[in-house]
C-alpha positions in Angstrom: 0.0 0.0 0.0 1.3 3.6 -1.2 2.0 6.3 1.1 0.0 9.5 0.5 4.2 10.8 0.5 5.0 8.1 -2.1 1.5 9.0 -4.2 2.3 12.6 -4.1 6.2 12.1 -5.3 4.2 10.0 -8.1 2.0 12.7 -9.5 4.7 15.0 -9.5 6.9 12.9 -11.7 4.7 12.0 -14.4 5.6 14.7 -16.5 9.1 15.5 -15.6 11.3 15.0 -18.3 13.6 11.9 -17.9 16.7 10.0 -19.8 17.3 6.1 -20.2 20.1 4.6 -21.4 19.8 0.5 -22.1 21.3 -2.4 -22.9 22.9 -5.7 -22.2 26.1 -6.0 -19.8 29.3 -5.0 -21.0 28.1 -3.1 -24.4 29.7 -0.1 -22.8 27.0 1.7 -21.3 28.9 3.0 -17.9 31.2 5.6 -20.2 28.7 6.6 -22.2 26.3 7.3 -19.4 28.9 9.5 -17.9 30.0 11.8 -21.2 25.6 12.1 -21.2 25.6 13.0 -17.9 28.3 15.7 -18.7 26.3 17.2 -21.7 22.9 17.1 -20.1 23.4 18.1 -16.6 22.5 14.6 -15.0 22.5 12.1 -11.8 22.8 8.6 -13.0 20.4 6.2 -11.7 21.9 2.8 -11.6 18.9 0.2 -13.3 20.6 -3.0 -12.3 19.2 -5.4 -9.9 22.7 -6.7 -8.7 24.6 -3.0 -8.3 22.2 -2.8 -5.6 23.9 -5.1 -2.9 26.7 -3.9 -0.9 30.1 -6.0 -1.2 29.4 -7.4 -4.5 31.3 -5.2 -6.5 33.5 -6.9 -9.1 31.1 -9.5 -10.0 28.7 -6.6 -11.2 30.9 -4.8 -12.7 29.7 -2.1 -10.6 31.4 1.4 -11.2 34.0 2.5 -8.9 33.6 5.7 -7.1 36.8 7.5 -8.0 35.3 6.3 -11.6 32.0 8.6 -11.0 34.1 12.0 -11.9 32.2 13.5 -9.5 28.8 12.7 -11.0 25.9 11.8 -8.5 24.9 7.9 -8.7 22.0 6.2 -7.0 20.3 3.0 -6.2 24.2 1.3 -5.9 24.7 -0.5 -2.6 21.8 0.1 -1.3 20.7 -3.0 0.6 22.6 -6.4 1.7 23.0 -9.1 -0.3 20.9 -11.2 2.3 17.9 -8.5 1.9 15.4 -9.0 -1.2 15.1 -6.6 -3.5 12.6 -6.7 -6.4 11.1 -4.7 -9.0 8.2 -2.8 -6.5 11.2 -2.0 -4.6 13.4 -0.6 -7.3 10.4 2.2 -8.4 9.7 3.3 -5.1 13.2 3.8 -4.7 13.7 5.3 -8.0 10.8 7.7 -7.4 12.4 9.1 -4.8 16.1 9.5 -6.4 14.6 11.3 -9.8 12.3 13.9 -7.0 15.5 14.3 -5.3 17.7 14.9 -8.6 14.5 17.4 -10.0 14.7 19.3 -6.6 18.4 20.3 -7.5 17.5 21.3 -11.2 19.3 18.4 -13.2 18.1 15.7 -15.3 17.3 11.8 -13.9 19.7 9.5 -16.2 18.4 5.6 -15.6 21.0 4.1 -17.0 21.3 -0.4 -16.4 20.7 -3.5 -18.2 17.5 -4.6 -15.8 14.9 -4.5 -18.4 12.2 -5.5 -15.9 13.1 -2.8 -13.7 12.8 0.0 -16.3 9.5 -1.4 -17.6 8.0 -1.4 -14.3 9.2 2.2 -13.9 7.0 3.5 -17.0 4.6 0.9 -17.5 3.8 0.0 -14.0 4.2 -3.0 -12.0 3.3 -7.0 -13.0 1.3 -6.1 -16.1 1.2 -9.9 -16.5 3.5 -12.8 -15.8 7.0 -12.9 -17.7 7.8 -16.1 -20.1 11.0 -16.9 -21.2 10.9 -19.8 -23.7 14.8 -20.4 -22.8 15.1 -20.7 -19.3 12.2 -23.1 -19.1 13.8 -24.9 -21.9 17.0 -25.1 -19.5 14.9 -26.0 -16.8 13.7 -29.0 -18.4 17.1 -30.0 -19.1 18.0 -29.9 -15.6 14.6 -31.7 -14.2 15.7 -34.7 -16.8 19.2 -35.0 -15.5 18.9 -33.9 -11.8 15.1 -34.9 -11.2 12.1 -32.7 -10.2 12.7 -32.9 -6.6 15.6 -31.0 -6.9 13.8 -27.8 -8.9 11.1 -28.5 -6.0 13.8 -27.7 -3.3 14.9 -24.8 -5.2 11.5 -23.3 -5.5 11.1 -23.6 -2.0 14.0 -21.5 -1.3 13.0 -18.5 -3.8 9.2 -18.8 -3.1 7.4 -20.8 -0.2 4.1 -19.9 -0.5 4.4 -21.8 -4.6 6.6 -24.5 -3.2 3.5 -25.5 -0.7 1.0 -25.5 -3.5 2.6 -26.9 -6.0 3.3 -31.3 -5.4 6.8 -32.1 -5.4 5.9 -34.4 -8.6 4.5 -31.6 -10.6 7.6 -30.9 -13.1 5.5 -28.6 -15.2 4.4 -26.1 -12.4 7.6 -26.2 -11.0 9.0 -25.4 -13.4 7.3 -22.4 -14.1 7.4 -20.9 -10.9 10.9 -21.1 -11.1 10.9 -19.8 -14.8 9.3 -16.6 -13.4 11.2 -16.0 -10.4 14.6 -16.3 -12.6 13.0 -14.4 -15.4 11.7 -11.6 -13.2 13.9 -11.9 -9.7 9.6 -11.6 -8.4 8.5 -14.8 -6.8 5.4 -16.1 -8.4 3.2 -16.3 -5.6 4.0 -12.2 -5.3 2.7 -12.0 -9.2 -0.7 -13.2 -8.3 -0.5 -11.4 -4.7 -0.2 -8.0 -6.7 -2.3 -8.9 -9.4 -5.3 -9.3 -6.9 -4.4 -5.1 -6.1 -5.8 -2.6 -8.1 -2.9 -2.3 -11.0 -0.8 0.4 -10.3 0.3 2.2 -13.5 4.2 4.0 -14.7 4.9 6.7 -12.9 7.3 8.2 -15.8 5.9 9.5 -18.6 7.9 11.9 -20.2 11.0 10.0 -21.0 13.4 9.5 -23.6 14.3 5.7 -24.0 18.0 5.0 -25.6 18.7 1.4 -25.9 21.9 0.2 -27.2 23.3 -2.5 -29.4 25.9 -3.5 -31.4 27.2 -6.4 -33.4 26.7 -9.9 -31.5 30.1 -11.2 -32.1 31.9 -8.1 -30.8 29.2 -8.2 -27.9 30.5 -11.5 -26.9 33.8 -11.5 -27.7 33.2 -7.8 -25.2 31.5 -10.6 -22.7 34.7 -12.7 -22.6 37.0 -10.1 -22.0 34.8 -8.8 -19.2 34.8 -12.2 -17.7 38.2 -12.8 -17.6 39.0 -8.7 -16.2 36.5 -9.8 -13.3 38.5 -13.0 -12.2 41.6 -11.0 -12.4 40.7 -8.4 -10.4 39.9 -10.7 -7.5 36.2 -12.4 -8.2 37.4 -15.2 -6.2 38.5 -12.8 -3.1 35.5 -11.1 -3.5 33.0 -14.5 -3.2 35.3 -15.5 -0.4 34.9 -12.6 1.6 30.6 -13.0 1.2 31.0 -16.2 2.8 33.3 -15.4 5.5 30.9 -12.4 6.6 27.8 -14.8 6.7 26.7 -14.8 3.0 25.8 -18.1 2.4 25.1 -19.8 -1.5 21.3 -20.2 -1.0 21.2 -16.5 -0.9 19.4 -15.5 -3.6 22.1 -12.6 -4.7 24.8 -15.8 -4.4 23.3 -17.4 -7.1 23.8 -14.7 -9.7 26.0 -15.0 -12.8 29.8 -15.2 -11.8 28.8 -15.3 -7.7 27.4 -19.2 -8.4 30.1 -19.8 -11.2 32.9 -18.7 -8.3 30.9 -21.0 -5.6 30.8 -24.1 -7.9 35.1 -23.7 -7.7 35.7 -23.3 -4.3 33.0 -26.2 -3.6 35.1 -28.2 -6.2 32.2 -28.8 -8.2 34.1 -27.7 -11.4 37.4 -26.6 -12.0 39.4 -23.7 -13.0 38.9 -24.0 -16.6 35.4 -25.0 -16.1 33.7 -22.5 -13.9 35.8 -19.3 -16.6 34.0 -21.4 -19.8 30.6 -21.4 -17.8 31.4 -17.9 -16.4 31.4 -16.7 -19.8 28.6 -18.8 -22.0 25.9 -17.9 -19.0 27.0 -14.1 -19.6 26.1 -14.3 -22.8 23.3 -16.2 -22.2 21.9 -13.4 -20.2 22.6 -11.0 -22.7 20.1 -12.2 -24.9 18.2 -12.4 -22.2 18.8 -8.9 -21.6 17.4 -8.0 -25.6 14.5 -10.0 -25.1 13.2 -8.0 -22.5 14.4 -4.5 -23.8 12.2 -5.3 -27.0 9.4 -5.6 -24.5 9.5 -1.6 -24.3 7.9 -0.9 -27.1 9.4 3.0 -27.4 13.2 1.9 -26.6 15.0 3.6 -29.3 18.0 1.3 -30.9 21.4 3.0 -31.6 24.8 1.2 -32.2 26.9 2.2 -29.5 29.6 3.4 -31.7 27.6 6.1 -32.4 28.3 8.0 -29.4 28.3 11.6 -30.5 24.7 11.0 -32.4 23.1 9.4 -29.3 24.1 12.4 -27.0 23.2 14.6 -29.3 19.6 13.2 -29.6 19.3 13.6 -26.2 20.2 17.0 -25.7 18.2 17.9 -28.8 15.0 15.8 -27.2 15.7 17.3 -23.4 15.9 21.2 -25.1 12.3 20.4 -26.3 11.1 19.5 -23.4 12.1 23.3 -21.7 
């Protein structure tokens, strides 16, 4: 239930004028967000549901802070990586960093590679349930070589209230419930919590949607590199230091790309070689996972990310209208 403070900061943001800048991980949108925030007077606001978490740094790819050149970011470590955090979360939150970004005079720059989270930011919240055709199909895999009871104890770690309803022989529903949670990061008994509320609808209007793309070999081949930079500047340190403060690998931040990948070493489940070939295949992977739910926003505009000087330009140009 919203505040009559969180409904107010809603009205008042419908028609402010806002930038998003899109697409999947390491296309190179953390430079390019910064020479836009330079041109157009911005904050960045980070829309990526693992920056989030506190002590997970390199495994996100998260943006130092002697990298920020001064520019304002938000929604970066901001909860522990033992606390949920989910899309209703994110545009509450969000809300309040573009009112407080307005107040000084600037521009709001969402800038991420959550596609759900954006969505939910102008479209409103749990519209419907997400499908995606290839994590059920990886699913299946699993339940045919690992068994169902197995998906049925991981259900019940990411959503209860589904695990309880759903018979531990029921592959299918299983399954799905899973399939939404990691399509989403929303347990599926939440979905049909929220669906049962009156809907609640974007609370962004006016915004300018740059997504950005490139070609698919070069994105990979971008993937790699970035895979091998994070185990060389100390992935493995990094997930060691989690555990040693508590973290544990049920934890549903643990089980993120590269987190999981670094666990399934140290547990001796693969080796070396192994968990860097996984490490980067489920990268890219999520990258296409990444495009499939950007092309859910039907007024993302595409631009190659080579074209740097054109996509700042067309933002400036759009934000100068906007005055």
């Amino acid at each position: 239930m919203m505040t009559e403070s969180t409904d107010t900061i809603y009205q008042e943001l419908t028609n402010t004028p806002v930038l998003a800048l899109v697409g999947p991980t390491a296309i190179g949108k953390t430079d390019l967000s910064l020479e836009i925030a330079r041109v157009c007077n911005c904050e960045i606001i980070s829309v990526d549901s693992m920056q989030v978490y506190k002590f997970m740094d390199i495994g996100t790819a998260k943006i130092k802070p002697e990298e920020m050149a001064g520019i304002p970011h938000h929604l970066i470590d901001v909860a522990y990586p033992d606390e949920e955090y989910d899309a209703a979360r994110f545009v509450k939150e969000a809300a309040a960093a573009i009112a407080a970004i307005i107040a000084k005079g600037k521009t709001p720059l969402l800038t991420g590679g959550t596609g759900l989270y954006l969505k939910a930011l102008v479209d409103g919240l749990f519209a419907g349930v997400p499908e995606d055709r290839e994590i059920r199909e990886q699913l299946k895999l699993r339940a045919a070589s690992e068994g169902t009871s197995k998906l049925h104890e991981e259900l019940s770690l990411c959503d209860r209230i589904s695990a309880d309803r759903i018979h531990p022989n029921d592959t299918l529903r299983i399954i799905r419930g899973l399939e939404i949670y990691l399509a989403s990061g929303v347990p599926w008994s939440e979905h049909l919590r929220r669906q049962k509320q009156s809907e609640q609808n974007g609370i962004v209007n006016n915004i300018l949607q740059v997504g950005l793309t490139c070609d698919r070999q070069k994105l990979y081949e971008r993937i790699n590199m970035r895979s091998e930079i994070m185990l060389e500047q100390g992935l493995e340190e990094e997930v060691m230091g989690l555990l040693k403060m508590g973290y544990h690998e049920n934890l549903n931040s643990m089980k993120s790309i590269g987190y999981r990948h670094m666990l399934n070493f140290l547990s001796g489940l693969w080796n070396y070689e192994e968990m860097m070939e996984y490490l980067a295949r489920d990268t890219r992977r999520y990258a296409k996972r990444q495009y499939t739910w950007f092309n859910k926003i039907t007024d993302l505009e595409w631009f190659e990310v080579e074209n740097k000087k054109i996509i700042i330009d067309h933002m400036s140009n759009w934000l100068q209208k906007q005055q």
